[in-house]
C-alpha positions in Angstrom: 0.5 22.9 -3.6 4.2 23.2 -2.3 5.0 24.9 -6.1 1.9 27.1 -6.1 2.1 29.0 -2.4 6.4 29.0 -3.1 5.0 32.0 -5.8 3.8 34.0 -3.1 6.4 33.5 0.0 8.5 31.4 1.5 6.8 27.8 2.1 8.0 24.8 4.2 7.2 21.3 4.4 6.2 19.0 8.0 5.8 15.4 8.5 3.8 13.5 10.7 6.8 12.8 12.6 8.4 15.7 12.9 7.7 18.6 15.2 9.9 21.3 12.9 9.4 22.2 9.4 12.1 20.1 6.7 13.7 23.6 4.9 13.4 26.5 8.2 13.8 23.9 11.4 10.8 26.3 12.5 7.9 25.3 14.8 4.5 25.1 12.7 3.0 27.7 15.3 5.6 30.3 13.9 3.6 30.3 10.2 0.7 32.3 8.7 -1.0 30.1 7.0 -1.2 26.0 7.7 -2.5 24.4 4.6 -3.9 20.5 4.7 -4.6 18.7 1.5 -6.7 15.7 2.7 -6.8 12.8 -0.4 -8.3 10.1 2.3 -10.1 10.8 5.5 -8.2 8.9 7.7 -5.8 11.6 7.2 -7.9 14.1 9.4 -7.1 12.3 12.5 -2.9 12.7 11.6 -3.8 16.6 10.9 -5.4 16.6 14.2 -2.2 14.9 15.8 -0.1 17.3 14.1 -1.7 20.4 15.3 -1.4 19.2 18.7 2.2 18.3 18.6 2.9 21.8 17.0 0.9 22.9 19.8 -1.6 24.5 17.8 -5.3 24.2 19.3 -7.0 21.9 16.9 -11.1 23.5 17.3 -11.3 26.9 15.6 -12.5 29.1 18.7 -10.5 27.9 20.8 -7.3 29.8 18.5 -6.6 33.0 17.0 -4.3 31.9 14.5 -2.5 30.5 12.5 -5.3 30.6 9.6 -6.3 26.9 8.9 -7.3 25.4 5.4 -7.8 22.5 4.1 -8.7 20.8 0.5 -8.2 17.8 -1.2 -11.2 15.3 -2.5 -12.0 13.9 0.9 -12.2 17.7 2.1 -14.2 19.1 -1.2 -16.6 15.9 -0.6 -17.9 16.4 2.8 -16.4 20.2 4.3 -18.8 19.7 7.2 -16.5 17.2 8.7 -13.7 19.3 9.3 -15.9 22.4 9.9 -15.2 22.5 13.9 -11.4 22.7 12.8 -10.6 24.8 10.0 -10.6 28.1 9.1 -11.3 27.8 5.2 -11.9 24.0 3.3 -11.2 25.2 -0.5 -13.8 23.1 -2.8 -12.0 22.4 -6.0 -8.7 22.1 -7.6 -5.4 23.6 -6.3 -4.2 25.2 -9.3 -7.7 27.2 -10.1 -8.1 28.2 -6.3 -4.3 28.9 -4.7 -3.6 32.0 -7.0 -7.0 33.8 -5.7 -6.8 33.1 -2.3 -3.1 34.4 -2.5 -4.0 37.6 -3.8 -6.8 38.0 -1.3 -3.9 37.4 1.6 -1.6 40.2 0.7 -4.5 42.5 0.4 -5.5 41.5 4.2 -9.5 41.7 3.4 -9.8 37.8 4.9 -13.8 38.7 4.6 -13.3 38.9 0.4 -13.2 35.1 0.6 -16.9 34.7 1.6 -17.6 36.4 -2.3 -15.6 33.5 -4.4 -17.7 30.5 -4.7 -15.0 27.9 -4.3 -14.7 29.0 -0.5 -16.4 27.3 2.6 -16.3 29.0 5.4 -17.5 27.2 8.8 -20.1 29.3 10.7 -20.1 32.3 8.1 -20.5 30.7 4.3 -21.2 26.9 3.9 -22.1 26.7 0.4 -19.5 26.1 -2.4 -19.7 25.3 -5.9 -16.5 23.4 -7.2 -13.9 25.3 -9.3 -11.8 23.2 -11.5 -9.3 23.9 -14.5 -10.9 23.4 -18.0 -7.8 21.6 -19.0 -4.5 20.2 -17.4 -2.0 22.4 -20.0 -1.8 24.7 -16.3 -1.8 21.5 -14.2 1.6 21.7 -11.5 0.9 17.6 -10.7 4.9 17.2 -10.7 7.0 16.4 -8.2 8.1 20.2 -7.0 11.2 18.2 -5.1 13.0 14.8 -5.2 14.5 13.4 -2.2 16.2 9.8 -1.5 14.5 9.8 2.1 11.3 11.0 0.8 8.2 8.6 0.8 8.8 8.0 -2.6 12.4 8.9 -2.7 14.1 9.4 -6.3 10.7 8.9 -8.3 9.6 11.8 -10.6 5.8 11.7 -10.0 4.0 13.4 -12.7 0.0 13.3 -12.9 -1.1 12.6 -16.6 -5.0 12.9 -15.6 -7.3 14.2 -13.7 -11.2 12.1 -13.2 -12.3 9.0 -15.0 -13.8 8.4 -17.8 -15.1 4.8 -16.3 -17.6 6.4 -13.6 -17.8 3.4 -11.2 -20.5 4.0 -8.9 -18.7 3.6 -6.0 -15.7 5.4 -6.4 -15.6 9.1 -6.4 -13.1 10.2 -8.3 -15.6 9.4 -11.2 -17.5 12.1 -9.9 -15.4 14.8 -8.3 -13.0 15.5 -11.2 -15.6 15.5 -13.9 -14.8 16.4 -16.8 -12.2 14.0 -16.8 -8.4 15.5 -18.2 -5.7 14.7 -19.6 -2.2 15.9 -19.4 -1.2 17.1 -22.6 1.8 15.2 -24.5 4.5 18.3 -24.6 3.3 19.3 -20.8 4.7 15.5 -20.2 7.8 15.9 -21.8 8.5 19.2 -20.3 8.2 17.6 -17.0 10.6 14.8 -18.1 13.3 17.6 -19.4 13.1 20.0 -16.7 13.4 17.9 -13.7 16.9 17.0 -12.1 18.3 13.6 -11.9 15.3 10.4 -10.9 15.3 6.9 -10.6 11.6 6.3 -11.6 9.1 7.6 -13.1 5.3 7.5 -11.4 2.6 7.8 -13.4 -0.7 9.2 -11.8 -4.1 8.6 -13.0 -6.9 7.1 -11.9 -7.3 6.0 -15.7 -3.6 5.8 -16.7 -3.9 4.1 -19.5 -6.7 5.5 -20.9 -4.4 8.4 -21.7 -4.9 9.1 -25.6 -0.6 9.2 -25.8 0.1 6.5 -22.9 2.5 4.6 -25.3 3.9 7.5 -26.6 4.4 8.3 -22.9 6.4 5.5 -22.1 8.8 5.9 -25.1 9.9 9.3 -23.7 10.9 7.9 -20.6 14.5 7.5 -20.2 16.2 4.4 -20.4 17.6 4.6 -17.3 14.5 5.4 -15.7 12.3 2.7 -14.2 8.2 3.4 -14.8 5.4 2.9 -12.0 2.3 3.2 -12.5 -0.8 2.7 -10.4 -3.9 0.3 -11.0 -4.6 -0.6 -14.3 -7.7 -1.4 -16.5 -7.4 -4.5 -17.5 -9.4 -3.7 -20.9 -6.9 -1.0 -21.5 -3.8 -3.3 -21.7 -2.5 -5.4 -24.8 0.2 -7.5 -25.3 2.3 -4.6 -26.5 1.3 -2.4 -23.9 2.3 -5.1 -21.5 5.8 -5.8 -23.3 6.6 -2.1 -23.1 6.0 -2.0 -19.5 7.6 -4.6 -18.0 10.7 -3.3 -20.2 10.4 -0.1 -18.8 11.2 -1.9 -15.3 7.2 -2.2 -14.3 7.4 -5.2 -11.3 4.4 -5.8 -9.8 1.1 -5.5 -11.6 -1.9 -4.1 -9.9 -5.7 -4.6 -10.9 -9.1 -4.1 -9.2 -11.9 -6.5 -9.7 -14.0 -5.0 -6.8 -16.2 -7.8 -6.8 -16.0 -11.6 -7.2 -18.6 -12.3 -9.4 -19.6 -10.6 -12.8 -22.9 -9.7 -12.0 -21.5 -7.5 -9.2 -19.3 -6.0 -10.8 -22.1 -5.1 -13.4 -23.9 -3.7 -11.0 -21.5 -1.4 -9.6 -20.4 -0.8 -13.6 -16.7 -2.3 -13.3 -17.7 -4.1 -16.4 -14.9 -7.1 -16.4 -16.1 -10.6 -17.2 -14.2 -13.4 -15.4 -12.8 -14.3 -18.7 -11.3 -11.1 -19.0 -9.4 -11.1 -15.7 -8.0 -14.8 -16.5 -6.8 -13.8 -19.9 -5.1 -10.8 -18.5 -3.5 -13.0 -15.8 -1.9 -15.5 -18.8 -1.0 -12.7 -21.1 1.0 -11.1 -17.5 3.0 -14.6 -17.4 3.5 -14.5 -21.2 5.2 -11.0 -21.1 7.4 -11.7 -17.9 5.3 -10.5 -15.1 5.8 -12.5 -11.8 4.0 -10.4 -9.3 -0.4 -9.3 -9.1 -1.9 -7.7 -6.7 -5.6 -7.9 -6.9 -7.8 -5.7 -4.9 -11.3 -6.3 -3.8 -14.4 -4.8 -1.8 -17.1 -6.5 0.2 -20.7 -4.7 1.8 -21.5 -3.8 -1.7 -25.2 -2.9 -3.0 -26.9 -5.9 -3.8 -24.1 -8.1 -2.9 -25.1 -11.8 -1.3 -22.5 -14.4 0.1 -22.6 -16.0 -2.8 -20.5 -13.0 -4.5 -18.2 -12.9 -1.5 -17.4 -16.7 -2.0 -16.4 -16.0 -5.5 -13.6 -13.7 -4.9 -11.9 -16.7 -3.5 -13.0 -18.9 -6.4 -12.5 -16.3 -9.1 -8.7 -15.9 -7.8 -8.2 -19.7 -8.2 -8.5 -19.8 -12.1 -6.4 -16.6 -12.0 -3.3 -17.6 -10.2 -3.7 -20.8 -12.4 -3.0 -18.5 -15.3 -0.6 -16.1 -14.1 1.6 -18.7 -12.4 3.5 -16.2 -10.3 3.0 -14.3 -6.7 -0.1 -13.0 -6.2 -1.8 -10.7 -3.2 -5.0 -10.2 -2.5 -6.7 -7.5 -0.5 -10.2 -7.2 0.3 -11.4 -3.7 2.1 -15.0 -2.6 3.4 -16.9 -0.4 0.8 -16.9 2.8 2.4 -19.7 5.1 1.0 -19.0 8.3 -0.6 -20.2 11.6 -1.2 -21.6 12.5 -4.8 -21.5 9.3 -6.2 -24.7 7.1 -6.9 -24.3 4.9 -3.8 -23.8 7.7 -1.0 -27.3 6.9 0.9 -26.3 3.5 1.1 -25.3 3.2 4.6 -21.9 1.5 5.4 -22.3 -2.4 6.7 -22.2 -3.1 10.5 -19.0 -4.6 11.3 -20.1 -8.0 12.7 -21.7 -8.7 9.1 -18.2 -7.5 7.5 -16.2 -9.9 9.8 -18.8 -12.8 8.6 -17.8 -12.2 4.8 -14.9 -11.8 5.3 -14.1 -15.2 6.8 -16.4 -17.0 4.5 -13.6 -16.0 1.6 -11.5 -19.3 1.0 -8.0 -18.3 -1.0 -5.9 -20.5 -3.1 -3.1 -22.0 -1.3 -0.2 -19.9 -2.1 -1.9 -16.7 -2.4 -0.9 -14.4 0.2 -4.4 -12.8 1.8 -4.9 -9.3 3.5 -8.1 -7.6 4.9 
């Protein structure tokens, strides 16, 4: 975002914590335009926070300006949320929407916006249709900036795909990005070559290595450089794979079961048998990894006690394997929009609390909730 609205004027940068932009030292009220993206929707309530510190009335009638937008998946998935709020909620992806609603700015017609389909506009125009880019060859998922006292300081954090090809019923990412994309190999390198000095190297995906050139990926990566990566699929990783990773500085390995039994997991099309996860966890110790995190949900469809149990008991023959430090956290399913279990309402919190306690871990394994 920061990259694509620098093309059209001068763009600054606030924080949660801060109450004046990073590059100007200006108050937020002193801007044009205040753009959110919104990748979870807890992240409404800090917008909310940060609009009142900047002294900005949060609900739309209350102000005449600055405009307000928002997008970002958790925006794009449910704009009714943040109607009372905002301006504009762009459905769709940044690169595909930024340039057009630029060019409508400097032309000052604000009322053009209710004829491009992408836009939602509370109270005037709340219908969208999603506009996406065919392929990621125009994708600007890089780091625009790399600071030491940044979140995630010196690492050059490039996106090599967009969607997933897996389609997990619960997870909307499956669903939202569809088609799913990948970065193209020289777009990669690119990247690499035109960005100043980093530490690490991020790679984003929400199927990272289902990327037809992963390996070839790591290869390019300097020496020098340390990789991260997030969650992996387990039936996506070999020996070699493995090997490469953890000599590419790769510490802690992160995998997502969802579920603690394999007809769960079925159900909610994860597709990993319990065999699977364990010989994953003994080919990790084999290749030098000594840290797993393992991440888990329970209120699932079809989901019995019996299944909640088993995440405790399916960890057991894991850490057996594995041999090193591993965490596991278990979160509430959460329904979302667009995917096949959005009607399925969310589980009261007294049941939640039940399962949760009902989960006996292996001594040793650190356990968060």
């Amino acid at each position: 975002m920061f990259r694509l609205f620098s093309r059209y004027g001068f763009v600054d940068l606030f924080f949660y914590d801060r109450r004046k932009g990073l590059r100007s030292g200006k108050r937020l009220g002193e801007f044009d335009i205040i753009a959110f993206t919104f990748p979870y929707e807890l992240d409404y309530i800090k917008a909310l926070e940060i609009l009142e510190t900047g002294g900005i009335p949060a609900r739309r009638e209350e102000r005449e300006g600055p405009f307000l937008m928002a997008g970002g998946i958790a925006a794009m998935a449910n704009p009714f949320v943040l109607s009372p709020f905002f301006d504009l909620i762009a459905v769709g992806e940044a690169e595909a929407i930024i340039p057009e609603f630029m060019e409508i700015w400097k032309e000052g017609d604000i009322d053009a916006l209710a004829d491009r389909e992408w836009a939602f506009i509370p109270g005037k125009k709340e219908e969208a249709a999603r506009l996406y880019l065919r392929d990621l060859n125009l994708s600007e998922g890089v780091s625009a900036f790399l600071d030491s006292e940044a979140y995630f300081g010196d690492t050059l954090l490039v996106e090599t795909g967009r969607g997933c090809p897996h389609k997990c019923r619960f997870c909307l990412l499956g669903y939202a990005f569809l088609p799913p994309r990948f970065l193209p190999l020289k777009n990669f390198r690119r990247a690499l070559e035109s960005a100043p000095s980093f530490k690490k190297v991020g790679l984003v995906s929400s199927a990272v290595a289902e990327h037809p050139h992963f390996d070839e990926m790591l290869k390019m990566i300097p020496a020098a450089s340390r990789v991260t990566v997030s969650s992996l699929r387990i039936d996506a990783m070999g020996e070699e794979r493995l090997r490469e990773l953890k000599k590419r500085g790769l510490v802690t390995l992160t995998v997502a079961p969802e579920a603690g039994t394999e007809r769960l997991r079925n159900s909610i099309n994860k597709g990993l048998t319990d065999g699977q996860l364990t010989e994953f966890a003994a080919l990790a110790h084999k290749t030098g990894f000594h840290r797993m995190k393992l991440y888990f949900m329970v209120g699932l469809p079809g989901e019995s006690i019996e299944d909640v149990e088993a995440i405790g008991e399916l960890t057991s023959p894991i850490k057996k394997a594995f041999r090193g430090q591993i965490s596991v956290t278990v979160s509430p399913f959460v329904p979302k929009p667009h995917t096949p279990f959005q009607d399925v309402p969310l589980e009261e919190r007294e049941k939640l609390e039940k399962k949760l306690k009902s989960i006996k871990m292996p001594r040793g394994v650190a356990f968060r909730t």
